[in-house]
Structure formats: structure tokens, C-alpha cells
C-alpha positions as YAML, in Angstrom:
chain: A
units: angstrom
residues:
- id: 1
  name: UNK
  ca: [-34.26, 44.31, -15.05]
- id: 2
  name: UNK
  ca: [-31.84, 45.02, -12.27]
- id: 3
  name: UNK
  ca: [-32.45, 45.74, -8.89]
- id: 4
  name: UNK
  ca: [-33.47, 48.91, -7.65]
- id: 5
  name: UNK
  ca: [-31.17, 51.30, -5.14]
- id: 6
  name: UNK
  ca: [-33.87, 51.23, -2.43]
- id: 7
  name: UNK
  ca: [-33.24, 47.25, -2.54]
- id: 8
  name: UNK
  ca: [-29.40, 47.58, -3.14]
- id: 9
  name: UNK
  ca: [-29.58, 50.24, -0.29]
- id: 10
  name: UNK
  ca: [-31.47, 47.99, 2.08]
- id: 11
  name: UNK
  ca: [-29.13, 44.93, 1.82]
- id: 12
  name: UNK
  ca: [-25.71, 47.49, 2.09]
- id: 13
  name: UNK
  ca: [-27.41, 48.68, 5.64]
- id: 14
  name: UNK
  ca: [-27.64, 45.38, 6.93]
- id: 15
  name: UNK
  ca: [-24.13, 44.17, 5.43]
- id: 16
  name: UNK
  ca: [-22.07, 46.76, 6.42]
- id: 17
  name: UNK
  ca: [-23.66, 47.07, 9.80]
- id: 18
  name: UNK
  ca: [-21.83, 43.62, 10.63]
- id: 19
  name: UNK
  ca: [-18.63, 45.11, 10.14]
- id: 20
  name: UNK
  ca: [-16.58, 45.57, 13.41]
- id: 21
  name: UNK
  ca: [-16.76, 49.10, 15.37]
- id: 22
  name: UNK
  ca: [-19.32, 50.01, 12.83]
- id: 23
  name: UNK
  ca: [-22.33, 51.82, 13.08]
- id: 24
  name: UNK
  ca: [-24.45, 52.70, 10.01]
- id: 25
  name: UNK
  ca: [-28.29, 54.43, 9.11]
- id: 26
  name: UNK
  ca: [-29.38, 56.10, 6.16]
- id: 27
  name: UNK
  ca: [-28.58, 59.77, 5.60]
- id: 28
  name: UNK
  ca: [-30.11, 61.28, 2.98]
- id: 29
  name: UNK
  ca: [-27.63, 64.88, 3.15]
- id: 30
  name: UNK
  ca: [-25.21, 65.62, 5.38]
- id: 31
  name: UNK
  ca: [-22.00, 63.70, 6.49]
- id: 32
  name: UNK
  ca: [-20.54, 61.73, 9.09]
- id: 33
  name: UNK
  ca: [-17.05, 61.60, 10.27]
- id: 34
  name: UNK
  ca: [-15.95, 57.36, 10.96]
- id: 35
  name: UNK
  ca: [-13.82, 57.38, 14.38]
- id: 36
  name: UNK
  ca: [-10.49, 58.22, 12.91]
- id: 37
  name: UNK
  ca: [-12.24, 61.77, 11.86]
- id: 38
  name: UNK
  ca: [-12.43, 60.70, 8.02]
- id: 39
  name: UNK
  ca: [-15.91, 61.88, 6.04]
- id: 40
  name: UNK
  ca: [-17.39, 58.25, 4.65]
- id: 41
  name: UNK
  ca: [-20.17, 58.16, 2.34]
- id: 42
  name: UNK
  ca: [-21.72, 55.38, 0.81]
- id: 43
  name: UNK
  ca: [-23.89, 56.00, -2.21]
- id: 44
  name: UNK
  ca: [-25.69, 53.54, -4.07]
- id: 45
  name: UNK
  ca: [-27.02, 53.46, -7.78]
- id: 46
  name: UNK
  ca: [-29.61, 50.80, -9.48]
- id: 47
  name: UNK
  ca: [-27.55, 47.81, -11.18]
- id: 48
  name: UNK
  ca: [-28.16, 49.27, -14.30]
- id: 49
  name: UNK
  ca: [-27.70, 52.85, -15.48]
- id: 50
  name: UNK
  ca: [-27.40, 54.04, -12.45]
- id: 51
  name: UNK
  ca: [-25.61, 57.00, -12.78]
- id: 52
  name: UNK
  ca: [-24.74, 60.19, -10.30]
- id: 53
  name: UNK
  ca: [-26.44, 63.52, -10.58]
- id: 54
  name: UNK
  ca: [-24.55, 66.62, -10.65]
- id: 55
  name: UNK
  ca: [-25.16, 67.84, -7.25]
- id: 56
  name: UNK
  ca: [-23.44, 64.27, -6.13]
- id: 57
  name: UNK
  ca: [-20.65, 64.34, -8.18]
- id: 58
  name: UNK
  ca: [-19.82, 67.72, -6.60]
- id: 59
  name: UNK
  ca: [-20.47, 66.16, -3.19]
- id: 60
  name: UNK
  ca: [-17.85, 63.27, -4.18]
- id: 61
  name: UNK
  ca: [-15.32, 66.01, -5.20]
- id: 62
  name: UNK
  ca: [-15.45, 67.99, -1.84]
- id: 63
  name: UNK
  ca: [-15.34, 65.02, 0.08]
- id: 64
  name: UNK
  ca: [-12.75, 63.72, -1.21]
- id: 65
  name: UNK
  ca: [-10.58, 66.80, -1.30]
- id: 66
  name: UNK
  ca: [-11.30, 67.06, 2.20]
- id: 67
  name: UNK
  ca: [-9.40, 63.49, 2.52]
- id: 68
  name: UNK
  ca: [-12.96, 61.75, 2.83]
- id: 69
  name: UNK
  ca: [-13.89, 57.88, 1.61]
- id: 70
  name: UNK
  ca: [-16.69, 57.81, -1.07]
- id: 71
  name: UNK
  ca: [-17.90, 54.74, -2.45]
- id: 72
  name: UNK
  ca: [-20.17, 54.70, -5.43]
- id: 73
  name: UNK
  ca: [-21.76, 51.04, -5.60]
- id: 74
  name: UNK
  ca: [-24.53, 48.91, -6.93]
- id: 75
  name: UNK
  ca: [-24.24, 45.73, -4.99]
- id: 76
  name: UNK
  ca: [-23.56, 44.88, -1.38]
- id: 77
  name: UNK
  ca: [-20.32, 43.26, -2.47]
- id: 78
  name: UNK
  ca: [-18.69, 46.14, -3.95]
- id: 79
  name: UNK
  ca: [-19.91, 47.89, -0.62]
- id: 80
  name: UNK
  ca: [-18.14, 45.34, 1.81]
- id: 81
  name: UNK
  ca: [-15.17, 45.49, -0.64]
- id: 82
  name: UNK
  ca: [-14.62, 48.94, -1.02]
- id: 83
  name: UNK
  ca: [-15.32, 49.94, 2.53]
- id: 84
  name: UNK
  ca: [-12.86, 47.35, 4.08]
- id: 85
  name: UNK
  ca: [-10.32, 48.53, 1.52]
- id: 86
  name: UNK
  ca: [-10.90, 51.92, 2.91]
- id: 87
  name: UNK
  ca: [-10.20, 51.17, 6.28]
- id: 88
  name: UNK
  ca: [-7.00, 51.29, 8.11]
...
């Protein structure tokens, strides 16, 4: 069995918390703006069948029309990957 998001969660945290002129804490609703004023969210899903709900698929979509960075992820790597992609 794969991992759990509470584990995948915990080990994101701590990775992208290393990242320079980053700071990071779990946020269970609401948003935060990163320091060039863009919405980033970070949502993580179980390794297997992880899947979205409905309310955050509609989350994604408003973020992102609002030019915001979502990343959907199951490991740490894909984290650090997609979030340094992200940045400018």
C-alpha cells in the first residue's frame, strides 16, 4: 500500500521549507500570496488513488484563472520539481 497524504504532506513541509526565501505551514482553506503577489497552493493526494474532490478542483480552477501556481502531488519530489519550475 502507498503512503498516506498526512505522511506525503509531512515530508513536502520539511522539503520545501529548505527552499530559498521560502516560508511554508499547513493551511487547510484559504490562500497565500508568494512575494511576487502570485496565489501558490500545494495539495497533496495518497500515492495511490488519490484523487481531488470537487470542491478542490473548483479551487484549482479559480486559482489558476486568477494567474495562481497549483501543484497537485503525491511525493516530495514532484513537490520540489514542480514548485521550482514555478518559480521565476
Amino acid at each position: 500500500m502507498g503512503r498516506s497524504e498526512a505522511l506525503i504532506l509531512q515530508d513536502v513541509l520539511v522539503e520545501v521549507s529548505h527552499l530559498p526565501q521560502t516560508m511554508v505551514w499547513r493551511n487547510n482553506t484559504g490562500r497565500l500570496p508568494d512575494r511576487y503577489g502570485r496565489l501558490v497552493s500545494l495539495e497533496t493526494k495518497r500515492e495511490r488513488n488519490g484523487r481531488q474532490s470537487k470542491k478542490q478542483q473548483i479551487f484549482q480552477a479559480a486559482g489558476e484563472k486568477a494567474r495562481g501556481v497549483y501543484i497537485l502531488a503525491n511525493s516530495v519530489d514532484q513537490v520540489l520539481l514542480r514548485t521550482l519550475a514555478a518559480l521565476p
